[in-house]
C-alpha positions in Angstrom: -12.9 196.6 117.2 -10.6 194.0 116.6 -10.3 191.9 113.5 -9.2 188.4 113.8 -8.8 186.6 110.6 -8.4 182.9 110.7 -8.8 181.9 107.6 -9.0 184.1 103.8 -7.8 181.5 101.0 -10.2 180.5 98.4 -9.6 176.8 98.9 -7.3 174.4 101.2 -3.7 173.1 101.6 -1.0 173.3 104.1 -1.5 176.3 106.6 -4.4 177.5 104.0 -8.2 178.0 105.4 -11.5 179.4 104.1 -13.2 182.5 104.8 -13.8 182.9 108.7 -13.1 186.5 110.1 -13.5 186.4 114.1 -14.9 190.5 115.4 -13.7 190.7 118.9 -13.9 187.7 120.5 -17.8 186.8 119.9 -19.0 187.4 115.9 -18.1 185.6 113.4 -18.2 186.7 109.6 -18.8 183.4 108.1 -17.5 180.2 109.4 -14.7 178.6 107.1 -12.3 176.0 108.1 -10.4 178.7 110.0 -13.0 177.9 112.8 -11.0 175.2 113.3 -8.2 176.8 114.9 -10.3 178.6 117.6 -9.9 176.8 121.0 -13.1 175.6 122.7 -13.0 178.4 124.8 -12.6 180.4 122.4 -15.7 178.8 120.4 -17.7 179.3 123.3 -17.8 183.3 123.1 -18.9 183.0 119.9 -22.6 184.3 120.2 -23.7 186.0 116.5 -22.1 184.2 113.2 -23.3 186.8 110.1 -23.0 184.7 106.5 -22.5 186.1 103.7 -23.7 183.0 101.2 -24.6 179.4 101.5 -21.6 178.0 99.6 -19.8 175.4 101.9 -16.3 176.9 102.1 -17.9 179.4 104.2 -20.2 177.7 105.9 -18.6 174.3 106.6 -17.4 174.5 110.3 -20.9 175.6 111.5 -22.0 172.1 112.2 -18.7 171.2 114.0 -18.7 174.4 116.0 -22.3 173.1 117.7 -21.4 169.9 118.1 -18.2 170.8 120.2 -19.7 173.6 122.2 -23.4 172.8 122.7 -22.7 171.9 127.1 -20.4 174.4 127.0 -23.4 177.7 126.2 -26.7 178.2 127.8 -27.9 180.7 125.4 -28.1 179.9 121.7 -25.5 180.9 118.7 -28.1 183.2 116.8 -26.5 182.7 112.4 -28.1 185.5 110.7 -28.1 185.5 107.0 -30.5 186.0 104.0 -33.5 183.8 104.4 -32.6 181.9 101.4 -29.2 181.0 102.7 -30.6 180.0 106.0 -32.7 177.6 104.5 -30.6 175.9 102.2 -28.5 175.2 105.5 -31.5 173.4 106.9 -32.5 171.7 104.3 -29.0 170.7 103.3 -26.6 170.5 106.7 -28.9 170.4 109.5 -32.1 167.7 108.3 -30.7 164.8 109.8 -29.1 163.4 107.3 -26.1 165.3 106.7 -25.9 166.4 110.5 -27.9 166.6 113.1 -30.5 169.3 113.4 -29.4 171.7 116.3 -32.1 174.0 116.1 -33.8 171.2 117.9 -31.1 169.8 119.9 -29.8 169.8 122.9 -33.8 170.4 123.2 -36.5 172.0 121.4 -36.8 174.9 123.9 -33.2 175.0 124.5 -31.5 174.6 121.0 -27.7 175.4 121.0 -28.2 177.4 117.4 -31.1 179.8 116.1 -31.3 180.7 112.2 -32.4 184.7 112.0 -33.2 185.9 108.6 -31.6 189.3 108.0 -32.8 191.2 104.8 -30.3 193.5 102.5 -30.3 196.9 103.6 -31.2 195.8 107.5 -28.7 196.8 110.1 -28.4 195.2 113.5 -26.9 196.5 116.5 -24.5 194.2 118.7 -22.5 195.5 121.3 -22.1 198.8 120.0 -22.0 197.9 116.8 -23.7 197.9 113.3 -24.0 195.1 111.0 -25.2 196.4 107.9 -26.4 193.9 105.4 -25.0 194.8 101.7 -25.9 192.6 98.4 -24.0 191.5 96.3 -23.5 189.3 92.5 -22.2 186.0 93.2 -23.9 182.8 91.7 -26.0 182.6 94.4 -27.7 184.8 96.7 -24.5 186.7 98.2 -23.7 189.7 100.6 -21.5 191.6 101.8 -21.2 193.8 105.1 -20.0 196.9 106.5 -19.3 197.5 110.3 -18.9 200.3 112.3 -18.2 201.3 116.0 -17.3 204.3 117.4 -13.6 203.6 116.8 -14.1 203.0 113.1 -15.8 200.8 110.1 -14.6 198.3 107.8 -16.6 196.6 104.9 -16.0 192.6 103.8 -17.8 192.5 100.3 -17.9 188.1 100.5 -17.6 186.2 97.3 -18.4 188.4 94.9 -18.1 190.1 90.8 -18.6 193.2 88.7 -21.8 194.9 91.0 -22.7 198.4 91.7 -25.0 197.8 95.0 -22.0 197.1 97.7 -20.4 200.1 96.6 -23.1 202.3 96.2 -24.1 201.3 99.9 -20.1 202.0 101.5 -20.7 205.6 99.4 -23.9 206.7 101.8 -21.4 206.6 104.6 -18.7 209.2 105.3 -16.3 206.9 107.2 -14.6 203.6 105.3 -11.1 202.6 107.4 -10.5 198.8 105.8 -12.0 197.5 102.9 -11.2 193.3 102.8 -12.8 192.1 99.1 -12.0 189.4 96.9 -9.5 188.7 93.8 -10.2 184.8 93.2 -8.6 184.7 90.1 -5.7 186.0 87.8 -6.7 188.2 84.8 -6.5 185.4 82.6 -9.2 183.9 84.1 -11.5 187.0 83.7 -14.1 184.8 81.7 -14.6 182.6 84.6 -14.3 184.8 86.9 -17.8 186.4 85.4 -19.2 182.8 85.1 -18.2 182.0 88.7 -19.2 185.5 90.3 -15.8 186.3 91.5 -12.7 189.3 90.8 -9.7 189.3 89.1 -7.6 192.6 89.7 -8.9 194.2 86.5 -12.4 193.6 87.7 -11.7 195.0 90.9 -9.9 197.8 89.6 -12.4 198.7 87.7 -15.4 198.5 90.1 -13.4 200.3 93.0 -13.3 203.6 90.5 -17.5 203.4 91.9 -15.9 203.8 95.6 -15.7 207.2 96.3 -13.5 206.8 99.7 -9.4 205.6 100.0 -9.4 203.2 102.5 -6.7 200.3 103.1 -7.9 197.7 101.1 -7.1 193.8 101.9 -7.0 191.3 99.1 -8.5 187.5 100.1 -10.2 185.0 98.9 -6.9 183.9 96.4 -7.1 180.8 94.5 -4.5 178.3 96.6 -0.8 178.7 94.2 -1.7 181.4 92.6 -1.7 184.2 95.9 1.7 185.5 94.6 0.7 186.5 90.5 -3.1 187.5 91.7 -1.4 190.1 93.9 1.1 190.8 91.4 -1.5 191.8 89.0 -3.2 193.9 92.3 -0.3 195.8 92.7 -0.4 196.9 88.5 -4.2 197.2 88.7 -4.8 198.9 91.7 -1.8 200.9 92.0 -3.7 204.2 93.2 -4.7 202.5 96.3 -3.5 201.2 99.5 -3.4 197.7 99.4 -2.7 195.0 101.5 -2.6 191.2 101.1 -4.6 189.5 103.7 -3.2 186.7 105.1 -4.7 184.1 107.5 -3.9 184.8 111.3 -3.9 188.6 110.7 -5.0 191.5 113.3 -5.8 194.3 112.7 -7.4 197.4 115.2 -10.0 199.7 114.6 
């Protein structure tokens, strides 16, 4: 498996984009402005999208994405997702209003998109490899995923706070190579950071002490200016791991 990452900040700015991690060349883990940077040819081998929460800095480029590629695919995109965030994507992107309903469009029989509910715990199997469905605690209905293929597995734990579900899940398994997780915030922030659903190091740091394997953990999800003290405070809080800042354009093999 390859990971592409095209876009890890938690906000915008000059050479800065939201959560989209590209698998190989055709699933997406969310679909943040880094979708952006995909050529069209590139957009049109994207055939899965898994979401991790409804919250539009990682859903935003969904609606571009169809509208760029729809004569370019004859078989629909298939977004899986919890139900819940499904639906507040129809409701609130695709119902006409906001952007036109591509479940429906080019045609009714032919649509360019199809929204498949995916429950916690469920695991799919796509080209050889697993897609395991993880909750998480984020302000709204949030998860996280962990991959695997025979080369290796990697977990992405989405937006996400103090929880003891995603890591209980990664501890069934005996194989974790990358972790990538969150650190919004710096520590001073930890009271918003509970409020918001999101880390700071000392959240994290205390939360990976419930992960029972040593993998190389990636940070993301940074609040934009303050990447350089929020991994500071990594590198204090988390010293007895491997870690990594993620940064957008990354690859990385497993």
């Amino acid at each position: 498996m390859e990971i592409r990452v095209l876009g890890c900040s938690g906000g915008v700015g000059s050479g800065l984009r939201t959560t989209t991690l590209l698998v190989d060349d055709d699933v997406l883990i969310d679909a943040g402005t880094g979708l952006g940077d995909l050529s069209l040819g590139e957009m049109a081998k994207i055939r899965h999208i898994f979401l991790t929460h409804s919250h539009l800095d990682h859903i935003t480029h969904i609606p571009f994405l169809l509208d760029s590629i729809f004569d370019r695919i004859d078989q629909p995109i298939i977004v899986h997702g919890q139900a819940v965030t499904l639906r507040a994507l129809h409701e609130h992107i695709f119902n006409g209003v906001i952007w036109p309903d591509f479940s429906r469009l080019p045609h009714p029989e032919q649509p360019v998109v199809r929204f498949v509910p995916m429950a916690p715990g469920e695991v799919l199997e796509i080209g050889g490899r697993r897609w395991e469905m993880i909750p998480v605690n984020h302000t709204v209905p949030g998860v996280g995923y962990r991959v695997e293929s025979g080369s290796g597995a990697f977990a992405f734990s989405g937006d996400t706070t103090t929880n003891d579900g995603f890591w209980a899940a990664l501890n069934v398994h005996e194989r974790l190579d990358v972790l990538i997780v969150e650190s919004a915030f710096t520590n001073e922030d930890i009271d918003l950071c509970r409020r918001a659903g999101h880390y700071c190091p000392s959240l994290l740091a205390d939360d990976l002490l419930k992960l029972r394997h040593q993998p190389e953990i990636y940070i993301s999800h940074n609040k934009p200016g303050e990447e350089d003290a929020i991994f500071a405070e990594c590198c204090v809080n988390l010293s007895g791991h491997r870690i990594r800042r993620l940064s957008g354009g990354a690859r990385f093999t497993l």
